[in-house]
mmCIF file of the C-alpha atoms, coordinates in Angstrom:
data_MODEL
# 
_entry.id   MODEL 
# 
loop_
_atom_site.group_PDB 
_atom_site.id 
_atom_site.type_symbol 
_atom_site.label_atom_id 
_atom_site.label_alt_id 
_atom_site.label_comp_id 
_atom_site.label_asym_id 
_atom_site.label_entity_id 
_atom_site.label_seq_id 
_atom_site.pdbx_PDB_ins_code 
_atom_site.Cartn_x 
_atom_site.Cartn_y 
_atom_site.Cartn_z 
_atom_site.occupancy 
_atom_site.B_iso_or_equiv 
_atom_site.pdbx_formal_charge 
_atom_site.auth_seq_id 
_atom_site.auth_comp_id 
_atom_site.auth_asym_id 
_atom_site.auth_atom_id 
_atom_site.pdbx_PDB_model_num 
ATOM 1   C CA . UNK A 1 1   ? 15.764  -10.646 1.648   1.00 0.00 ? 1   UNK A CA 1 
ATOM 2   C CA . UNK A 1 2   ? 14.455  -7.771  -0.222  1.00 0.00 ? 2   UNK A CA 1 
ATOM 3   C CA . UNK A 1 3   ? 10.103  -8.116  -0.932  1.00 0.00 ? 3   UNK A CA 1 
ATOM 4   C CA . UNK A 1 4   ? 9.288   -8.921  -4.604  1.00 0.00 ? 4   UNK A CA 1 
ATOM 5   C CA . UNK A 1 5   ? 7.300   -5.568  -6.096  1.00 0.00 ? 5   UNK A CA 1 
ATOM 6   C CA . UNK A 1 6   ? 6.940   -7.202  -9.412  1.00 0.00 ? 6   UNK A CA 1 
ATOM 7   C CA . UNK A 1 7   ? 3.747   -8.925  -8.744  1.00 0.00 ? 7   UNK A CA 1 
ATOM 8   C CA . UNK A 1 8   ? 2.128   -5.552  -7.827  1.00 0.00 ? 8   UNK A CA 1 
ATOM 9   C CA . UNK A 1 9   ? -1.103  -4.198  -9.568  1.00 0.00 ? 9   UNK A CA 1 
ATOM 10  C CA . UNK A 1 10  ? -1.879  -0.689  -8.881  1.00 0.00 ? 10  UNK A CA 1 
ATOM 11  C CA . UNK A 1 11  ? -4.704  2.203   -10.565 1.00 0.00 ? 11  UNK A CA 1 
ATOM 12  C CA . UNK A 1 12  ? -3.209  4.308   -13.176 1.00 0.00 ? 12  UNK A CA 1 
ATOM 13  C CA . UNK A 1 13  ? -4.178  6.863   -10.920 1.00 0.00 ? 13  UNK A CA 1 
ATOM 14  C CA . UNK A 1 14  ? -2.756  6.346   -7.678  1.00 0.00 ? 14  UNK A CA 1 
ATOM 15  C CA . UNK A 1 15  ? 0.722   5.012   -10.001 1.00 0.00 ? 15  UNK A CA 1 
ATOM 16  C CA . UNK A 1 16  ? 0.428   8.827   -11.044 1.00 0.00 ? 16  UNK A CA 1 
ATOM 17  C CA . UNK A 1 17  ? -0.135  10.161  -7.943  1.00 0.00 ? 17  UNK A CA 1 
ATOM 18  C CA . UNK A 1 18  ? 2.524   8.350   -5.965  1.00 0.00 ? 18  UNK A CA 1 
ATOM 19  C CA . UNK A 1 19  ? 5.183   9.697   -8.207  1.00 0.00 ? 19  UNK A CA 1 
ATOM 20  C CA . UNK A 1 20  ? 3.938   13.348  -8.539  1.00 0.00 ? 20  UNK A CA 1 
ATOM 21  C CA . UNK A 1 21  ? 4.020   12.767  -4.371  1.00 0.00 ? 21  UNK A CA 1 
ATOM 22  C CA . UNK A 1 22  ? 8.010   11.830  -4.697  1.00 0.00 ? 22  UNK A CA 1 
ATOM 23  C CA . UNK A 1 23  ? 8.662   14.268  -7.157  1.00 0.00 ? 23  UNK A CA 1 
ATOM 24  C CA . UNK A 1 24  ? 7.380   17.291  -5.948  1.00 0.00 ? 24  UNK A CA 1 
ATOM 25  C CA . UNK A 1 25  ? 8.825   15.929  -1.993  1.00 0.00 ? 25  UNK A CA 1 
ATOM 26  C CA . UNK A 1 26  ? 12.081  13.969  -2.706  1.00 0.00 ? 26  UNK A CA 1 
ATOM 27  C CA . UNK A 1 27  ? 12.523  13.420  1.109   1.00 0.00 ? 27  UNK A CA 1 
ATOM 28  C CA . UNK A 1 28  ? 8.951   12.293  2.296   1.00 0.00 ? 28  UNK A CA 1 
ATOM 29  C CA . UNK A 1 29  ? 9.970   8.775   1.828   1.00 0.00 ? 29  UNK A CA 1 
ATOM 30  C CA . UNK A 1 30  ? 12.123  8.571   3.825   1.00 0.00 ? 30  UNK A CA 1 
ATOM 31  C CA . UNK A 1 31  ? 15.580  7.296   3.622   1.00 0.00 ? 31  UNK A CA 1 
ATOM 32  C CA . UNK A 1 32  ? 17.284  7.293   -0.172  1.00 0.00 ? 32  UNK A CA 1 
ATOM 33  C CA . UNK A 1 33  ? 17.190  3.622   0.094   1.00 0.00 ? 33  UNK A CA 1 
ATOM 34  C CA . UNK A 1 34  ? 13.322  3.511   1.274   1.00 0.00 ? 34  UNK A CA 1 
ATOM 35  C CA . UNK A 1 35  ? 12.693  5.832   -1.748  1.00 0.00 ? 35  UNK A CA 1 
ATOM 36  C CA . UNK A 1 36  ? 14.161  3.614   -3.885  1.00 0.00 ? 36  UNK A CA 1 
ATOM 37  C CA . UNK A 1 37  ? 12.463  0.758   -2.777  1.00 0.00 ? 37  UNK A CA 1 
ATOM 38  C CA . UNK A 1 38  ? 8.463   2.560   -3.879  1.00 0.00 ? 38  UNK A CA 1 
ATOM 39  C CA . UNK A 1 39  ? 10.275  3.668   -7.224  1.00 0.00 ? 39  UNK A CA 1 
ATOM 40  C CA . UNK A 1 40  ? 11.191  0.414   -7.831  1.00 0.00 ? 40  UNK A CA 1 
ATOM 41  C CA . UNK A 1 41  ? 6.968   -0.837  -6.784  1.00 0.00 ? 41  UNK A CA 1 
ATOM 42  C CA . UNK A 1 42  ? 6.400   1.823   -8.843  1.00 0.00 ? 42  UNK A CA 1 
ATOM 43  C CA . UNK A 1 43  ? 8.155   0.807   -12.283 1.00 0.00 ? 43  UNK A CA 1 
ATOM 44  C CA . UNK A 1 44  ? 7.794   -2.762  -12.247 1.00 0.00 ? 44  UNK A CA 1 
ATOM 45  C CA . UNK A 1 45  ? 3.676   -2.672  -11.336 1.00 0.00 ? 45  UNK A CA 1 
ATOM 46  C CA . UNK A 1 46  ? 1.103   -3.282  -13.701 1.00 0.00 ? 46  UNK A CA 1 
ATOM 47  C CA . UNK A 1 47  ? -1.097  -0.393  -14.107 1.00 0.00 ? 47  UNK A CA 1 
ATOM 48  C CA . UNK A 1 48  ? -4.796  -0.550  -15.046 1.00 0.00 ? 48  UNK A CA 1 
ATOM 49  C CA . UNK A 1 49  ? -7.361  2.043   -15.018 1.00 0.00 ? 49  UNK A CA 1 
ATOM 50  C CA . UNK A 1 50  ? -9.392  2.244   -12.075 1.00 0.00 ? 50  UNK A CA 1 
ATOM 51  C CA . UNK A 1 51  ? -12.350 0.683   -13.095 1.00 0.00 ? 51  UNK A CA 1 
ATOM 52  C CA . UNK A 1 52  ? -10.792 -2.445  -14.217 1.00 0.00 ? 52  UNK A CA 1 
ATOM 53  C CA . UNK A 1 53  ? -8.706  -2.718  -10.997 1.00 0.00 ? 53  UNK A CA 1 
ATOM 54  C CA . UNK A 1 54  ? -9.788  -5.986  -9.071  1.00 0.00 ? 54  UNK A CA 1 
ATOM 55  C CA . UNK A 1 55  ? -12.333 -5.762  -5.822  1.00 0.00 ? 55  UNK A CA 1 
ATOM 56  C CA . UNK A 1 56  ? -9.504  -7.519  -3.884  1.00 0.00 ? 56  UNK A CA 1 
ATOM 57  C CA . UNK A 1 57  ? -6.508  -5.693  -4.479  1.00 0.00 ? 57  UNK A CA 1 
ATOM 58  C CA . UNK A 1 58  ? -5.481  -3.386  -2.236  1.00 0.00 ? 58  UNK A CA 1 
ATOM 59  C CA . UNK A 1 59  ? -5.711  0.536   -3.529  1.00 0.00 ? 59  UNK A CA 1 
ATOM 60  C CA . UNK A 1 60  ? -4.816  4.003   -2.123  1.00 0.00 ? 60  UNK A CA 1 
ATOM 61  C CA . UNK A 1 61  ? -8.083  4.563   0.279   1.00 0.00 ? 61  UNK A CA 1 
ATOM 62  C CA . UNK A 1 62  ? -8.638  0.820   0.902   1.00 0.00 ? 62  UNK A CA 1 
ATOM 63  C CA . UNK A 1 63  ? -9.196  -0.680  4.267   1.00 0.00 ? 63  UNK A CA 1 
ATOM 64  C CA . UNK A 1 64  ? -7.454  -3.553  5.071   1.00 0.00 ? 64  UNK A CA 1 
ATOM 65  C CA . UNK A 1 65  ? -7.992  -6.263  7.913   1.00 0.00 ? 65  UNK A CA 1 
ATOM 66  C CA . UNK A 1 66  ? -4.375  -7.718  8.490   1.00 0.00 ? 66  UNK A CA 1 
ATOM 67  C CA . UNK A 1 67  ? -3.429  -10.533 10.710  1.00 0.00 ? 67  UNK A CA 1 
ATOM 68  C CA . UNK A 1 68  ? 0.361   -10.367 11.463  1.00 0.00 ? 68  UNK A CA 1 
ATOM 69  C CA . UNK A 1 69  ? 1.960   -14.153 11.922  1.00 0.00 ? 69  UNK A CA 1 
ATOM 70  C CA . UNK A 1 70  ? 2.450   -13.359 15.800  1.00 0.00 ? 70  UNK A CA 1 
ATOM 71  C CA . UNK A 1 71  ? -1.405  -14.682 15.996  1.00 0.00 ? 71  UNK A CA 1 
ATOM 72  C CA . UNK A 1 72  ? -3.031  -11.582 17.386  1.00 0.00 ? 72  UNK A CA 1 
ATOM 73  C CA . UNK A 1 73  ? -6.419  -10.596 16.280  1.00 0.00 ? 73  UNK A CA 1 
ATOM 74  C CA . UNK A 1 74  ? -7.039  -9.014  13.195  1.00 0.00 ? 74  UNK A CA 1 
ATOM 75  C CA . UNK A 1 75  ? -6.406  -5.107  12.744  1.00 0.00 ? 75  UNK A CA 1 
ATOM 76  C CA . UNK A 1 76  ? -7.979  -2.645  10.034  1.00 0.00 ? 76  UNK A CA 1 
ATOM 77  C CA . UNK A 1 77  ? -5.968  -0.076  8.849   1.00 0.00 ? 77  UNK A CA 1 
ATOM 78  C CA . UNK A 1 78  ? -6.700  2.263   6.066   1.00 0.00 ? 78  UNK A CA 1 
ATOM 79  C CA . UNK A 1 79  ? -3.816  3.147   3.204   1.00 0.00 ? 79  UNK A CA 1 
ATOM 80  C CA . UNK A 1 80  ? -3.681  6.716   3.361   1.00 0.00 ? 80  UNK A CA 1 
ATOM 81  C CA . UNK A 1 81  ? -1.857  9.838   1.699   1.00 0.00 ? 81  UNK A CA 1 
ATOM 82  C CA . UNK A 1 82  ? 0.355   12.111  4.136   1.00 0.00 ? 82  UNK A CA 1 
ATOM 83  C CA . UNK A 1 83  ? -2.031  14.591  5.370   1.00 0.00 ? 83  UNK A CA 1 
ATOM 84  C CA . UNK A 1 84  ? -4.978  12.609  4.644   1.00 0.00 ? 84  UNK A CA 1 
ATOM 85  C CA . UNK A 1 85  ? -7.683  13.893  7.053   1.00 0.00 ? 85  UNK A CA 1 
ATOM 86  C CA . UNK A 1 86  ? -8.671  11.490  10.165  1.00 0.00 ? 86  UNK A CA 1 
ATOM 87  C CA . UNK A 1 87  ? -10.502 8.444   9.145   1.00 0.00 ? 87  UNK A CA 1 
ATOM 88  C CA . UNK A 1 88  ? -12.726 5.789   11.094  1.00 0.00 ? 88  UNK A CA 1 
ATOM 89  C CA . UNK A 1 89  ? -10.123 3.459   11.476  1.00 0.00 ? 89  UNK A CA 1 
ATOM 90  C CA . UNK A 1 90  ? -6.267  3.835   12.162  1.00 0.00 ? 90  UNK A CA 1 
ATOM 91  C CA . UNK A 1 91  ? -4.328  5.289   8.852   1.00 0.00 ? 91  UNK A CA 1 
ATOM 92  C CA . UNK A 1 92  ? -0.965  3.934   7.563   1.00 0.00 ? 92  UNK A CA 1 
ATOM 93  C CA . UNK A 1 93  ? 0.659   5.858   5.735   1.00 0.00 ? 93  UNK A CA 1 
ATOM 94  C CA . UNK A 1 94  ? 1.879   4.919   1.808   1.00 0.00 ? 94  UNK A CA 1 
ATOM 95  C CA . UNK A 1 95  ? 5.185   5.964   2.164   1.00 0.00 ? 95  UNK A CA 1 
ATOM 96  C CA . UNK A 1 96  ? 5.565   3.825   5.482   1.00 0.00 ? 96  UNK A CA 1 
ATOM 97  C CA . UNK A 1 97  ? 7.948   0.383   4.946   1.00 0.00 ? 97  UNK A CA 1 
ATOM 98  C CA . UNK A 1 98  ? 4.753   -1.261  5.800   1.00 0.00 ? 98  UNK A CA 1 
ATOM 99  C CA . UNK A 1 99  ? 1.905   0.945   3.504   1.00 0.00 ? 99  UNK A CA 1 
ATOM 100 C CA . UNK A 1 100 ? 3.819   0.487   0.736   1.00 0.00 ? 100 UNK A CA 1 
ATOM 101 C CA . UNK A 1 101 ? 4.532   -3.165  1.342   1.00 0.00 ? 101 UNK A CA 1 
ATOM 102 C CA . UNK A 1 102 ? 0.412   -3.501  1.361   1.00 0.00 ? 102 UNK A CA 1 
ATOM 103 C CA . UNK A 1 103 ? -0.065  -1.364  -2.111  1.00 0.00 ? 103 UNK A CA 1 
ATOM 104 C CA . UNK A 1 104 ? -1.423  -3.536  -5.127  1.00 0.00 ? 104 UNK A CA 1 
ATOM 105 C CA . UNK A 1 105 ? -1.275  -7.091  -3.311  1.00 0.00 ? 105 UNK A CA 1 
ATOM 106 C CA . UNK A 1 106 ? -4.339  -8.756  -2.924  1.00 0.00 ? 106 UNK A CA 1 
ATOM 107 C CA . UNK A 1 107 ? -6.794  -10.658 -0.132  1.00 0.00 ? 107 UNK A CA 1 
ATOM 108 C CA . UNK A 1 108 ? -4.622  -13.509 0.756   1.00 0.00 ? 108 UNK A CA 1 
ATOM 109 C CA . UNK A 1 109 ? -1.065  -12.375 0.243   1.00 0.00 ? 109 UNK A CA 1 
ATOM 110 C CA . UNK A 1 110 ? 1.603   -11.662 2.734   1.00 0.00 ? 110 UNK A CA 1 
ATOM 111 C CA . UNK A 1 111 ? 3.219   -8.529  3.088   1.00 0.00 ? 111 UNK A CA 1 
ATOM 112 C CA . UNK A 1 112 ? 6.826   -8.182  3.886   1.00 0.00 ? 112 UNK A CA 1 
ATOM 113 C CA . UNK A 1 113 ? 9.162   -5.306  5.190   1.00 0.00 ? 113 UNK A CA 1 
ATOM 114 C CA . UNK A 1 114 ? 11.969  -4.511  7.170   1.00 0.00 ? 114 UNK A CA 1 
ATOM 115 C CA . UNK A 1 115 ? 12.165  -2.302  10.292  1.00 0.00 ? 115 UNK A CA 1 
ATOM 116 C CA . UNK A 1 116 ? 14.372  0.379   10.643  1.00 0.00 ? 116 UNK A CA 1 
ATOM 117 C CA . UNK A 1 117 ? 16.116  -1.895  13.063  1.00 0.00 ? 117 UNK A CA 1 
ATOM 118 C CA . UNK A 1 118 ? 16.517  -4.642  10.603  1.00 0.00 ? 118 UNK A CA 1 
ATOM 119 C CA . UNK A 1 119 ? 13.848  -6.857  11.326  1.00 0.00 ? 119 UNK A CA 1 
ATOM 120 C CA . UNK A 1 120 ? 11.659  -8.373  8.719   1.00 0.00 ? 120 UNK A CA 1 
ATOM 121 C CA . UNK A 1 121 ? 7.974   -8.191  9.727   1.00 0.00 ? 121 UNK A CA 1 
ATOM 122 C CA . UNK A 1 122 ? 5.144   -9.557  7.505   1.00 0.00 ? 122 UNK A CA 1 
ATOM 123 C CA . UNK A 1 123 ? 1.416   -9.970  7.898   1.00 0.00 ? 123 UNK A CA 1 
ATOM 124 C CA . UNK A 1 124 ? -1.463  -11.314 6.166   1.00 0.00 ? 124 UNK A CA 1 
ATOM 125 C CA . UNK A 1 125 ? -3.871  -9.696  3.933   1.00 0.00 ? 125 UNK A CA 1 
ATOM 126 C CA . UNK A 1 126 ? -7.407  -11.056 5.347   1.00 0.00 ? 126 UNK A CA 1 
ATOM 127 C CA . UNK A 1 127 ? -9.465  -9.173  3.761   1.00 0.00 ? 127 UNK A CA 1 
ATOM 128 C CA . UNK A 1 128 ? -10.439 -5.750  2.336   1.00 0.00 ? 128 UNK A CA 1 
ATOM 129 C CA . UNK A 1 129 ? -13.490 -3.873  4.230   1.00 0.00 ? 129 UNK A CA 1 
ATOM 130 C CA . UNK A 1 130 ? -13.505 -0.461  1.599   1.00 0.00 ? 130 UNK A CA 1 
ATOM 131 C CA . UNK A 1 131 ? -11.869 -0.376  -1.826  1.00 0.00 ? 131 UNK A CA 1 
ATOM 132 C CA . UNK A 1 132 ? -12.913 3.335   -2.771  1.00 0.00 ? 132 UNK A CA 1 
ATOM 133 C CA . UNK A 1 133 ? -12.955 1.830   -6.367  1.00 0.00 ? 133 UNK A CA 1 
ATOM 134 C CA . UNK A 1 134 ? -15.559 -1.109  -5.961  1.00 0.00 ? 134 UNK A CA 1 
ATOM 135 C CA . UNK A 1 135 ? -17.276 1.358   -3.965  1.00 0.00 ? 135 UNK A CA 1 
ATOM 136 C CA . UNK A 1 136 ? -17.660 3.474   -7.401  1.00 0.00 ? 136 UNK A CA 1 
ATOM 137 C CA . UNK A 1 137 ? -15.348 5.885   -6.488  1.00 0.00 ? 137 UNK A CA 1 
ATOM 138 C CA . UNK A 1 138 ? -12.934 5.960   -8.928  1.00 0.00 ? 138 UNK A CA 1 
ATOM 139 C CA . UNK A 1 139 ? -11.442 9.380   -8.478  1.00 0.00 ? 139 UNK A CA 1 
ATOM 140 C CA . UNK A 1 140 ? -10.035 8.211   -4.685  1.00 0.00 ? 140 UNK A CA 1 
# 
């Protein structure tokens, strides 16, 4: 069962930064079929400028507080580029299964992906602590 990416809102600006990332680095996502999976979040999600983007969807920068369905306590994480210097919390990387799984749902919605073993893990969205763009930075 392959996630839905339709449903996905994401800045104009990180939309344009993603794919500059996968064009300049074919390989950094991973498998051809991985990369293929953020192409596909990447054409089918709606795209608004940063300042209109919503202060619960999750953007590049954003820290999340996930509860996976196991019912262990909540974890932060923060969506980061490769190479992103060290941040406060634990980064996960965009170009992960699991980042881009995260990327342009919102507080409330359950992410879904599949390990490179074949298991499907998912975990919910509890709430954002940082969005760089409700913080005013719209520039991430």
């Amino acid at each position: 069962m392959k996630p839905q990416v339709n449903a996905r809102l994401l800045t104009e600006l990180d939309h344009v930064r993603l794919s500059k990332l996968l064009e300049r680095d074919p390989g950094l996502a991973g498998s051809s079929a991985d990369r293929e999976s953020l192409e596909e979040l990447l054409d089918f999600a709606d795209l608004v400028p940063s300042a209109q983007i919503p202060p619960d969807v999750v953007t590049m920068g954003s820290t999340v507080v996930l509860r996976d369905a196991d019912g262990e306590a909540p974890r932060e994480v923060r969506l980061s580029y490769p190479g992103d210097t060290p941040a406060e919390v634990p980064k996960l990387s965009v170009l992960s299964r699991a980042g881009w799984a995260l990327l342009g749902l919102r507080v409330g919605d359950v992410a879904s992906w599949q390990t490179p073993t074949g298991d499907w893990r998912s975990t919910r969205i509890e709430a954002l602590s940082h969005q760089p763009e409700a913080s005013g930075d719209l520039t991430g």
